[in-house]
C-alpha positions in Angstrom: -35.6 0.3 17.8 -32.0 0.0 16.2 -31.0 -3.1 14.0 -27.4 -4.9 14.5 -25.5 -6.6 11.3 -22.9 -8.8 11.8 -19.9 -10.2 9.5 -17.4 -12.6 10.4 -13.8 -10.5 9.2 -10.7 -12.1 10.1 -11.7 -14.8 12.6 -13.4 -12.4 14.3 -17.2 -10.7 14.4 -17.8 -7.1 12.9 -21.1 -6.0 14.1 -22.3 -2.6 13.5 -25.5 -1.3 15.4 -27.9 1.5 13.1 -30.4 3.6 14.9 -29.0 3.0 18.0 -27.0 6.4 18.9 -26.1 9.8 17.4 -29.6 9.9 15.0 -29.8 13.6 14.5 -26.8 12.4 12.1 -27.4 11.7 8.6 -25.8 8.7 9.0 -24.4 7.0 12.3 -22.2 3.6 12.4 -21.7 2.4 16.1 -19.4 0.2 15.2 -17.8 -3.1 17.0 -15.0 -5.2 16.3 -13.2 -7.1 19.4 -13.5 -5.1 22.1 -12.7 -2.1 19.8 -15.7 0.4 19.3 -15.9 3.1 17.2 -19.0 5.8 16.6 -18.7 6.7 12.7 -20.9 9.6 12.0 -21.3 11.2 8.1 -23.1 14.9 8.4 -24.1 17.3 5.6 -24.7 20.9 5.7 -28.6 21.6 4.0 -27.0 24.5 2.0 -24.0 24.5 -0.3 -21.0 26.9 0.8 -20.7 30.0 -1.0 -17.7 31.5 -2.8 -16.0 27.8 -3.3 -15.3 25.6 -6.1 -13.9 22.5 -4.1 -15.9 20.2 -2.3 -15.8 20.1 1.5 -14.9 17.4 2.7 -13.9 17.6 6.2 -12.5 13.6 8.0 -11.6 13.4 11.4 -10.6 10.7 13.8 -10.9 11.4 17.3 -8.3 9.3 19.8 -9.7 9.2 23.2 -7.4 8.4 25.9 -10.6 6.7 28.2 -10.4 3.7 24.9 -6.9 2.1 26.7 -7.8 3.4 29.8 -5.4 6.6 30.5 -6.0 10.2 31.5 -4.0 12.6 29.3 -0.3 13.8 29.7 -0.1 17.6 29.8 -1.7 19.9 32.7 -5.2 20.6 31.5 -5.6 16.7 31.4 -8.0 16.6 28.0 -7.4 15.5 24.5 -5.5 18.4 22.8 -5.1 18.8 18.9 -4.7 15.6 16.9 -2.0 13.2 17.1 0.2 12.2 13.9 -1.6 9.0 14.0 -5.0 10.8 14.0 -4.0 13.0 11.2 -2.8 10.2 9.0 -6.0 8.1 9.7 -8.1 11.1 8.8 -6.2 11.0 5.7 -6.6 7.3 4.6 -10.1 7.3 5.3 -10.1 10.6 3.3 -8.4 9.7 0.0 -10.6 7.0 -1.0 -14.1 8.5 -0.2 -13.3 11.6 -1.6 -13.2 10.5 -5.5 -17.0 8.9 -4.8 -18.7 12.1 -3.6 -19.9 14.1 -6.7 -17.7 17.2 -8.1 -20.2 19.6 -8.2 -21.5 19.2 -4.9 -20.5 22.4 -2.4 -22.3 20.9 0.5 -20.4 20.4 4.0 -19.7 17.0 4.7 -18.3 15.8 7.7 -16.6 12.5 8.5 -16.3 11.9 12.2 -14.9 8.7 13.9 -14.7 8.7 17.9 -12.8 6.1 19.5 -14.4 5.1 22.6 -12.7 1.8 23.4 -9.9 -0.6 22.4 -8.6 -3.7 22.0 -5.1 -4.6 20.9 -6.7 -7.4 18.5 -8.6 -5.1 16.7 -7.1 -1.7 15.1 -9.1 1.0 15.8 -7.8 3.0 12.7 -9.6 0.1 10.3 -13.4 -0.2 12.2 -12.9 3.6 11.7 -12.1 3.4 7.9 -15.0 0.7 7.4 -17.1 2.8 9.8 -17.2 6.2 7.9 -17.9 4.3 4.4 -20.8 2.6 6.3 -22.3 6.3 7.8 -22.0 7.6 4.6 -23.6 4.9 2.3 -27.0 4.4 4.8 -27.1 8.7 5.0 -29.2 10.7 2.4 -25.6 12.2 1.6 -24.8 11.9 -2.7 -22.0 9.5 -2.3 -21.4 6.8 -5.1 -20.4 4.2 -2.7 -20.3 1.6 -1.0 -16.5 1.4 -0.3 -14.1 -0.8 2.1 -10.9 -1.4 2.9 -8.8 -3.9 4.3 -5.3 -3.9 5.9 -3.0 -6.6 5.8 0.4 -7.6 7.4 3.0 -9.6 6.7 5.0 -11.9 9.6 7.4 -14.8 8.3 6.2 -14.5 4.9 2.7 -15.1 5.3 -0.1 -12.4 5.2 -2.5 -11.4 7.9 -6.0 -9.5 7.0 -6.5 -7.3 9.3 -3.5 -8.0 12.0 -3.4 -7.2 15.8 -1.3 -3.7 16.5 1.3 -6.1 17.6 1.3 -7.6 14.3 0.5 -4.6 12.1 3.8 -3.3 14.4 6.5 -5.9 14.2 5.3 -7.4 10.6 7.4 -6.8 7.7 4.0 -5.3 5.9 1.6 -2.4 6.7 -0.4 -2.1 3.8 -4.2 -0.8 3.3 -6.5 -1.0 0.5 -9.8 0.4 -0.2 -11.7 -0.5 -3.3 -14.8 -0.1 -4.8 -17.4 -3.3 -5.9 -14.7 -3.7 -9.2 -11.0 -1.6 -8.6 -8.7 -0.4 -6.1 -9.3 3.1 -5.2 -6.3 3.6 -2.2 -3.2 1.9 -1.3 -1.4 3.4 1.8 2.0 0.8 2.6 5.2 0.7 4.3 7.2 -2.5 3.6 10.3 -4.3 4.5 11.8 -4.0 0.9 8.7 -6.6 -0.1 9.3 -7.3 -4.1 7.0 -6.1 -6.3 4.8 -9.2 -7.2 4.7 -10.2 -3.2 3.2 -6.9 -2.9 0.2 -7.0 -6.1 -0.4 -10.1 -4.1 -1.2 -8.7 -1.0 -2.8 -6.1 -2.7 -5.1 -8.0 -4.4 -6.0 -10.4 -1.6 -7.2 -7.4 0.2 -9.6 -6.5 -2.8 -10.9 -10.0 -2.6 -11.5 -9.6 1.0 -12.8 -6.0 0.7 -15.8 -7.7 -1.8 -17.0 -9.7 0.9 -17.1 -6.3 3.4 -19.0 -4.7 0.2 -22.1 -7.1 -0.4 -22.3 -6.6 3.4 -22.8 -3.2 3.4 -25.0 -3.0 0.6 -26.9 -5.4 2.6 -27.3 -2.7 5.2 -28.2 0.0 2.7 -30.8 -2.0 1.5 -32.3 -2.7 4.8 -31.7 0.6 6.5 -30.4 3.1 4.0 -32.3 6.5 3.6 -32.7 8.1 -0.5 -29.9 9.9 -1.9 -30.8 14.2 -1.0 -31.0 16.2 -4.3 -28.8 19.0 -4.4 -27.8 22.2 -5.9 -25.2 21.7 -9.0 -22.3 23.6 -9.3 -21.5 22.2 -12.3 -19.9 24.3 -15.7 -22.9 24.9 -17.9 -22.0 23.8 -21.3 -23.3 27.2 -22.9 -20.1 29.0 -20.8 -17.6 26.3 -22.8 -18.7 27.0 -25.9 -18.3 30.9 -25.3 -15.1 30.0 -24.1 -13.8 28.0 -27.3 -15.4 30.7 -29.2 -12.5 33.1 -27.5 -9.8 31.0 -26.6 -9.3 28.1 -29.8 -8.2 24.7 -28.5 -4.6 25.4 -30.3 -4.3 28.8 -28.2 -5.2 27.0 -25.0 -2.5 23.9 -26.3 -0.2 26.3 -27.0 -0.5 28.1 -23.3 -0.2 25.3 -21.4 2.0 22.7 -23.0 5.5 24.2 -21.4 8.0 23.3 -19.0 8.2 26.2 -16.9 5.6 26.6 -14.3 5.9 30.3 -14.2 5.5 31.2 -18.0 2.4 28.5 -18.1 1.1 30.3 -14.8 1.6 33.4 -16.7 0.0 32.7 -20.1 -3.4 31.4 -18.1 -3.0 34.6 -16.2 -3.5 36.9 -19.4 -6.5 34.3 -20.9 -8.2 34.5 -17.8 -7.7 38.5 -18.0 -9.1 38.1 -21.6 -12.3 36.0 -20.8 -13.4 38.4 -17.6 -13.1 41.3 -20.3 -15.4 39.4 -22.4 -17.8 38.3 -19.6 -18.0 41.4 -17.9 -22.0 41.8 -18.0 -22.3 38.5 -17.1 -22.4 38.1 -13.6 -24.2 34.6 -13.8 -20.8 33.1 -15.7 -18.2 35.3 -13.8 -18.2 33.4 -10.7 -18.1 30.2 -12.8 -15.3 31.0 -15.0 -12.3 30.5 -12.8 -13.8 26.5 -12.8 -14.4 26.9 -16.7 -10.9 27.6 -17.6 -9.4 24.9 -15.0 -11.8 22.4 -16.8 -10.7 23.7 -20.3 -6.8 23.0 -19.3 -7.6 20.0 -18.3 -9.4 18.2 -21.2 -6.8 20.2 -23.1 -4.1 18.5 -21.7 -5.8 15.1 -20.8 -6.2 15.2 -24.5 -2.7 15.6 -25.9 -1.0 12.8 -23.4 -4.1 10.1 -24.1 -4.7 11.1 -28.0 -1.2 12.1 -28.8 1.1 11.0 -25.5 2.4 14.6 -25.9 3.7 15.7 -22.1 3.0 19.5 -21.4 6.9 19.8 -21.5 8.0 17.4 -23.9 9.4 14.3 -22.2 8.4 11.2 -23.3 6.1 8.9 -21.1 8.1 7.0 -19.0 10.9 9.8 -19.3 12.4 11.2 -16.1 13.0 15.0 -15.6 16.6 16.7 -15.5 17.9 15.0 -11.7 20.8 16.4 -10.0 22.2 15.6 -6.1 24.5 16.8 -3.9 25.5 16.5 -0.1 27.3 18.9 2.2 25.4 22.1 0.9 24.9 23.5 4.8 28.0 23.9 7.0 28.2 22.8 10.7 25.0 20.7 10.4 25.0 17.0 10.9 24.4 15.8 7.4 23.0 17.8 4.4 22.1 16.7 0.7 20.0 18.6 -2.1 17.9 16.7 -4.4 16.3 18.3 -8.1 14.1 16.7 -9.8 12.9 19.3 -12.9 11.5 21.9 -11.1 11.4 20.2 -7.3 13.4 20.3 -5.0 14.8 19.5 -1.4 17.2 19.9 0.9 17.1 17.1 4.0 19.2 18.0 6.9 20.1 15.2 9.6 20.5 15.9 12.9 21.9 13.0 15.4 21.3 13.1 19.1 21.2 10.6 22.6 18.8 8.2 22.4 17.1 10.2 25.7 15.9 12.6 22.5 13.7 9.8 21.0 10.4 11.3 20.4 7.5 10.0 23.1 4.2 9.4 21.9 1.4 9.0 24.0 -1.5 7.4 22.1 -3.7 4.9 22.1 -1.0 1.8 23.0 -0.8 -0.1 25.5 2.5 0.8 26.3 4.3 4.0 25.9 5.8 4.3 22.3 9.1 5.9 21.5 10.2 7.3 17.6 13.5 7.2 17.3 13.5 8.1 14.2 11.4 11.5 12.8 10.9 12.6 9.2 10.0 16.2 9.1 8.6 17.7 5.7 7.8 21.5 5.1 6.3 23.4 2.2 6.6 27.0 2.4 4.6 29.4 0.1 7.6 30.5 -1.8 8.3 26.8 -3.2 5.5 27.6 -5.6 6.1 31.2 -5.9 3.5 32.3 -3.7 2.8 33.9 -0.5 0.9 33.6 2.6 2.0 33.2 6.8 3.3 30.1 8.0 1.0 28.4 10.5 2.8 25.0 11.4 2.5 21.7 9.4 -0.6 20.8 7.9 -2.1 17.6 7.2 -0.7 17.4 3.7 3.0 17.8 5.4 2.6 15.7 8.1 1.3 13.1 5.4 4.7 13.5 3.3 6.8 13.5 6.6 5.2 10.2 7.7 5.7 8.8 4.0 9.2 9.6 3.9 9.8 8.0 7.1 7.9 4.9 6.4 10.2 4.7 3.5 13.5 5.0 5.5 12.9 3.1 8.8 13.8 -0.3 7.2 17.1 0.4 6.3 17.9 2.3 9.5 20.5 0.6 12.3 19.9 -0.8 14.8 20.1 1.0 17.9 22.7 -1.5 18.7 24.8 -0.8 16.0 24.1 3.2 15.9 22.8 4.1 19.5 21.4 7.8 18.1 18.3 9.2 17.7 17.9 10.4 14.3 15.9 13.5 12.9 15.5 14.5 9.1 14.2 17.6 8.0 13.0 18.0 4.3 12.6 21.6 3.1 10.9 22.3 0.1 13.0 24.9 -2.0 10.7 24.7 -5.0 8.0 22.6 -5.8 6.6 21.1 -9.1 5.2 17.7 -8.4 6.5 14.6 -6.2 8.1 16.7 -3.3 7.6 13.8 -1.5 9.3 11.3 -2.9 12.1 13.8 -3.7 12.6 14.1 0.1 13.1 10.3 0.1 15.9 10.4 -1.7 17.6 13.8 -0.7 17.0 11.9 3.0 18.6 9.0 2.0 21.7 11.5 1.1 21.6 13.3 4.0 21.9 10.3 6.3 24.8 9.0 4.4 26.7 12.0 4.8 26.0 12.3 8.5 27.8 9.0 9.2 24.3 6.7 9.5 25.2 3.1 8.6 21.8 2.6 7.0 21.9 -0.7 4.8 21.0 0.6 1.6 19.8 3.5 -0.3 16.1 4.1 -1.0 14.5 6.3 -3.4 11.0 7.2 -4.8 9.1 8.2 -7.7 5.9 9.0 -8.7 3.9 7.8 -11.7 0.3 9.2 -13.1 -2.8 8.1 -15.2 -4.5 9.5 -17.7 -8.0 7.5 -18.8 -10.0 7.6 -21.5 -13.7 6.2 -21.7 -12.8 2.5 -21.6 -10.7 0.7 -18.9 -8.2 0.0 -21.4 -8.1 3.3 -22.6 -5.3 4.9 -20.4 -1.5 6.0 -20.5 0.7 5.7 -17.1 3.0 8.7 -16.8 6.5 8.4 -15.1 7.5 11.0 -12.8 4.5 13.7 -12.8 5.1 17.2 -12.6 2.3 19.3 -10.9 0.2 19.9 -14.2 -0.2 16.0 -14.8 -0.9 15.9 -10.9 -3.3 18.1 -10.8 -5.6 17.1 -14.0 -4.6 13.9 -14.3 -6.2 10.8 -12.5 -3.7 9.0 -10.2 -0.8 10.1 -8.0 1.3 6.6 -7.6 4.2 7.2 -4.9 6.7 4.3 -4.6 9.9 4.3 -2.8 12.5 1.5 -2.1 16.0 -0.1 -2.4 17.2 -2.6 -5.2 15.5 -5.2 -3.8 12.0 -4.3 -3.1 9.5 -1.6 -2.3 9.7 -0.2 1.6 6.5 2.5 0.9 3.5 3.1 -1.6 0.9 5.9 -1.3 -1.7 6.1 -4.0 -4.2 8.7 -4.6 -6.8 8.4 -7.5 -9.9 11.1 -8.6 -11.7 8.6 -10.1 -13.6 5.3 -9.3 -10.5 2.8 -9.2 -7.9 1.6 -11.5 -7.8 -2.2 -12.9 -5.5 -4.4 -12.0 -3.5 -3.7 -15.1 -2.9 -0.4 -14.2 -1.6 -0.7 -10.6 0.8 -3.7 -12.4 2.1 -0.9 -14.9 2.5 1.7 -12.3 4.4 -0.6 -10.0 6.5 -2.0 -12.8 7.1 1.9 -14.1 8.3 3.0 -10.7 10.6 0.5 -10.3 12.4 0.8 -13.6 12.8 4.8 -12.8 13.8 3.7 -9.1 16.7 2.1 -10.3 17.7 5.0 -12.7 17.8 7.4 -9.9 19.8 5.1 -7.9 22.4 3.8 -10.0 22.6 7.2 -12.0 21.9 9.7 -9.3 22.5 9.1 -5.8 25.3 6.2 -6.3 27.6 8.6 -8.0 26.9 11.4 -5.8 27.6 9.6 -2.4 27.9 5.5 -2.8 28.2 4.8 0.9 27.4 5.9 4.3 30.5 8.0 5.6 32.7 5.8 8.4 32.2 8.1 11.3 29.6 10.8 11.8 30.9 14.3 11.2 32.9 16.6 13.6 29.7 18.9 14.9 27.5 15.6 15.7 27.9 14.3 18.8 29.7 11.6 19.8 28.3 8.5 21.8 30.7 5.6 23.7 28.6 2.8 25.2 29.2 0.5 28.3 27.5 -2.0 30.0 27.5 -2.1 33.8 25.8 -4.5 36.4 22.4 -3.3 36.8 22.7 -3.6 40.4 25.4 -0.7 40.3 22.9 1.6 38.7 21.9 3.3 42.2 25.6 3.9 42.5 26.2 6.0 39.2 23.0 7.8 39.4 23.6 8.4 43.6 21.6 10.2 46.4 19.0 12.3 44.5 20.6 12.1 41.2 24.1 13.7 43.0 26.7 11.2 41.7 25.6 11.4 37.6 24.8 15.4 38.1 28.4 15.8 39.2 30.3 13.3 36.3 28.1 15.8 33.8 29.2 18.9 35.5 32.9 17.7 35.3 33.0 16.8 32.0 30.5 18.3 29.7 29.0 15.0 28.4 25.0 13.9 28.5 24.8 10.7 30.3 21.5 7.8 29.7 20.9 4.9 31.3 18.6 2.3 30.8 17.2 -0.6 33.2 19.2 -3.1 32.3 22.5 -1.0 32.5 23.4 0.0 29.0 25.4 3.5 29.6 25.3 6.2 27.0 27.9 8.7 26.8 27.0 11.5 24.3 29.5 14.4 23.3 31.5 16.7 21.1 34.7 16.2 23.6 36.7 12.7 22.9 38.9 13.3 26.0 36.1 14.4 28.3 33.9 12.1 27.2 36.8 9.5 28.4 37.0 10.8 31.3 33.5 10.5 32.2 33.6 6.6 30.7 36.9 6.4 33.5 34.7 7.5 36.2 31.9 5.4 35.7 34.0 2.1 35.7 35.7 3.3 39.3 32.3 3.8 40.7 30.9 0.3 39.4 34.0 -1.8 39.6 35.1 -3.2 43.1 39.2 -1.9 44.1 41.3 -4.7 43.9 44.6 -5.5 45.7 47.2 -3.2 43.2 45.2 -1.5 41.0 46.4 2.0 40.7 44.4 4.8 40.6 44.2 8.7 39.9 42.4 10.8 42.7 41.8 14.1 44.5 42.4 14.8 48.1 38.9 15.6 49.4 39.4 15.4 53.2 42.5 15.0 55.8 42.1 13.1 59.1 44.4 12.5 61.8 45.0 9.7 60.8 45.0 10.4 57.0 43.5 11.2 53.7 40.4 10.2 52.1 41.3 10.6 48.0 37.8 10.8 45.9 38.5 8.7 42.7 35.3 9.9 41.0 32.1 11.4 41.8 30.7 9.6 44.8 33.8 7.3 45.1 36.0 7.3 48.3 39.0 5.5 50.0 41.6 6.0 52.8 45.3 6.6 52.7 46.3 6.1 56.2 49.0 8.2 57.9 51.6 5.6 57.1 50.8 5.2 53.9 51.7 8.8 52.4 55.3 8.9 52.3 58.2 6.5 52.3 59.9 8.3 55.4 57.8 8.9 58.5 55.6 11.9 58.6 54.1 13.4 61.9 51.1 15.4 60.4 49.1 14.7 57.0 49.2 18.2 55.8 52.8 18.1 56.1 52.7 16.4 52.9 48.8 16.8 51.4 46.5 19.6 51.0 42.9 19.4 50.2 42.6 19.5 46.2 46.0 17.7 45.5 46.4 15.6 42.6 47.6 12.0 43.7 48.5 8.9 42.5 47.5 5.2 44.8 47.4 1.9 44.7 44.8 -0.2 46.3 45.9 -2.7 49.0 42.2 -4.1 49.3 39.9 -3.6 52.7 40.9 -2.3 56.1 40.0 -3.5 59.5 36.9 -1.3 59.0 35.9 -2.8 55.9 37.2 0.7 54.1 39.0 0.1 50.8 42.5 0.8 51.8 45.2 2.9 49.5 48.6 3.7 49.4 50.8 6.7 47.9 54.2 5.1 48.9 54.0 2.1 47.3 52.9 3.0 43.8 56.3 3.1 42.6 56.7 -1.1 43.5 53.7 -1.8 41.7 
């Protein structure tokens, strides 16, 4: 027997069946929301991993094409690797449950959401989210839960919990927030420059509403919920510390870490870890603990001087901003280029514009197909952190930043209207030491700017951290983190935007939620250094976006024609818009309702082409004069081809002012002529004349 539970969420009923499938799982969520279902599952390995000291955590989200009713592009006609959507739901759900699972456990946990069905009304990416917190809270699986989150958009100024994808897509909000039964834990957003206080708002209304989803899963738990598993701690004896101290003083270990190059604090850990293996040599029980012992000891070591003495490993003060420098036009013949340093980060975003034809296609779990026409690509080589190992594609970490950076930028964009291009940005990471992210915001903002992109205003980002004592009001927010503070303190707080409001927010925590005073002063702490990059950065380095994109991008005239002449330009088979590219070089779109797109490096060819196409959709009228080729001769005279597909007669009599007996007298096949139209012949044929032009 299974047992169903129920919620009202939104207006509409969350029901989530237990026992019913997938029971070899610890824990299984067959979840319901709409017509959307969703099979959460949380599984744990019975034996820690050896030879790790992370926990693995592994979260997937599984998009099946049967949920919207489609059979796979692609020839092998099955799901292939994870969409970008997939990756960043995997992601979300992963941030916040991650924290809530004990450190010292080395157990294999898996996360799996399968999307077997969908309805438009009810995103699959939040049953998913709710689903895995669920599975994981009624499994025998150490988890310090429950969890929930709720999304909310935004459509003329009033908020939506939990929208409908149309909604979530055309809102002026995308924001999701998981919390625990008292903080906030995650906040994933992309905004349409939404001010600061509208968005703690919205924040805060989804905490309220993720309270209700709370007492309704511990409801479950209590009903259905299996006991917590013991496990096997991995945790740094206390005994090992103390040997530690004993050879390395707290001053020596201040002393090593507390600089502001990476390399020499790399370095000076280097030689005390050297020091300690010496020491422990004959003791192989502590050995393959001590490379966890002497992360912990930097950390309380450093978490120490910022709370107790708000002494930065490098010096700065709390809310002070490292060195920033920014240039544009670093990398010749490119569209657009800019360079952004922050301390030791830094980025180089190169633009590249192209047809709208190039828009990226995405075929995923809409109802319709969806189109990008705008892509932010991140990458983080090994060498950006002085290290080395084989590329192997984007990971989930840069397609994370990529997506970040993007959601950042796509409200300031143009139209396609105004700027018919499809628009690329590629972030590399040069050298990396905290915030690469947000750098790549602003280095993209740049980099558009100086390919010509009339974006509307510039947008950059900034990260703040958290270090937390014992109490809740025992912290200190840190403006712009390097990767020390990142890595041992307690919050990574990403916000980007303009002057007037926040477009994107991604927050990551390692503890169990921040109060509400602390996402206020992280909010209000970006902001101010927001504004300092802007106004002292990126303003002076390039203030505006250039008039006209550069000479290597291409160029792109627009035209509208009568839909009904569509068939005409495109001709038999493609023949008649194959043979107007041929001639002139150019790349030619069109779409249904006969907007013509003209894309090239060639002004006059690109006329040229523009020429053609009006011949071919505009009907000859009496004295208009025209350019043409002699294509065939007749008897009784000479058909002149005016563009691709485009034909008319100059009879016999029409060729020359004095009387001719034979066309190729005068014409040969190839010659460059000059008519004039004198409208329709007996046969219905548009008629043309050479003699006449001059009266005209």
């Amino acid at each position: 027997m299974y047992k169903t539970f129920s919620i009202e969420l939104a207006g509409r009923t969350l029901s989530v069946d237990i026992g019913r499938v997938a029971a070899q799982a610890n824990g299984a969520a067959f979840m319901h929301y709409g017509d959307t279902t969703v099979l959460s599952t949380a599984t744990a390995s019975e034996k820690p991993r050896e030879g790790i000291d992370f926990f693995p955590l592994s979260v997937e989200y599984e998009e099946k094409m049967y949920a919207v009713g489609k059979i796979p592009g692609g020839f092998n006609k099955r799901e292939g690797k994870a969409s970008e959507n997939a990756v960043l739901t995997s992601r979300v759900i992963d941030r916040p449950m991650r924290p809530l699972f004990p450190k010292d456990y080395r157990n294999d946990v898996t996360l799996d959401n399968l999307v077997m069905s969908v309805d438009p009304a009810c995103r699959p990416e939040l049953v998913a989210m709710i689903g895995s917190a669920i599975a994981t809270c009624i499994s025998d699986i150490p988890f310090d839960g429950p969890c929930a989150m709720t999304q909310v958009g935004m459509v003329d100024g009033e908020f939506i919990i939990n929208p409908s994808q149309e909604e979530w897509k055309n809102g002026d909000l995308n924001l999701t927030v998981a919390s625990t039964s008292e903080k906030v834990i995650m906040i994933e957003a992309g905004a349409n420059e939404i001010p600061e206080s509208k968005m703690i708002e919205a924040i805060y209304l989804a905490h309220d509403v993720n309270q209700k989803l709370i007492a309704f899963i511990n409801d479950i738990v209590a009903e259905v919920g299996k006991p917590k598993h013991s496990y096997t701690s991995f945790a740094v004896p206390e005994e090992l510390f103390a040997a530690i101290r004993e050879i390395v003083p707290p001053e020596q270990m201040e002393e090593a870490v507390f600089t502001d190059e990476k390399q020499v604090r790399e370095e000076n850990i280097r030689q005390i870890t050297e020091k300690l293996e010496e020491a422990f040599a004959d003791r192989e029980d502590w050995l393959p603990l001590l490379g966890e012992a002497i992360y912990q000891y930097q950390k309380k070591t450093v978490r120490k001087m910022i709370l107790k003495d708000h002494k930065r490993p490098d010096g700065r003060a709390i809310n002070q901003i490292r060195p920033l420098a920014a240039e544009v036009d670093i990398i010749p013949r490119v569209h657009g280029s800019a360079m952004f340093t922050r301390g030791q980060t830094q980025i180089c975003t190169v633009t590249t514009l192209a047809p709208l034809s190039e828009m990226q296609r995405i075929d995923g779990l809409d109802e319709n197909e969806v189109c990008k026409r705008y892509m932010h690509h991140y990458n983080f080589p090994s060498y950006s952190v002085g290290e080395t190992k084989p590329s192997r594609g984007p990971g989930r970490r840069e397609i994370g930043h990529g997506a970040l950076a993007e959601k950042a930028l796509v409200p300031v964009l143009p139209s396609e209207e105004e700027f018919p291009y499809a628009i690329r940005t590629v972030s590399e990471t040069f050298e990396s030491n905290g915030s690469t992210s947000q750098a790549s915001i602003c280095a993209s903002t740049m980099s558009l700017m100086a390919a010509g992109v009339p974006i509307k205003k510039q947008v950059a980002g900034i990260s703040c951290g958290l270090v937390t004592g014992e109490t809740d009001d025992d912290y200190i927010v840190l403006t712009d983190i390097q990767g020390l503070e990142d890595f041992f303190g307690d919050m990574d707080f990403k916000v980007a935007g303009t002057h007037d409001g926040i477009t994107a927010i991604q927050m990551d925590i390692k503890i169990h939620g921040l109060t509400r005073p602390i996402v206020e002063e992280a909010i209000a702490r970006t902001k101010e250094a927001r504004e300092y990059i802007l106004n002292e950065v990126m303003t002076p380095c390039i203030a505006h976006p250039r008039p006209q994109v550069g000479p290597y991008a291409p160029k792109i005239i627009s035209l509208q024609i009568d839909p009904e002449k569509i068939g005409d330009v495109v001709g038999q088979r493609g023949k008649t818009i194959n043979e107007i590219i041929a001639r002139t070089g150019v790349k030619i779109d069109i779409t249904d309702d006969g907007m013509v797109s003209i894309c090239g490096t060639d002004k006059e060819m690109m006329d040229k082409a523009v020429d053609m196409i009006k011949i071919i959709t505009t009907d000859f009228e009496e004295g208009q004069i025209f350019q043409g080729t002699v294509v065939s001769i007749k008897d009784f005279g000479a058909f002149i081809e005016f563009a691709p597909g485009k034909e008319g007669l100059v009879h016999i009599s029409k060729i020359a002012k004095q009387r001719i007996n034979r066309v190729e007298d005068v014409l040969s096949i190839g010659d460059k002529v000059t008519v004039v139209c004198l409208g329709k012949d007996k046969m219905g044929r548009t008629s043309f004349s050479m003699k006449d032009v001059a009266q005209v």
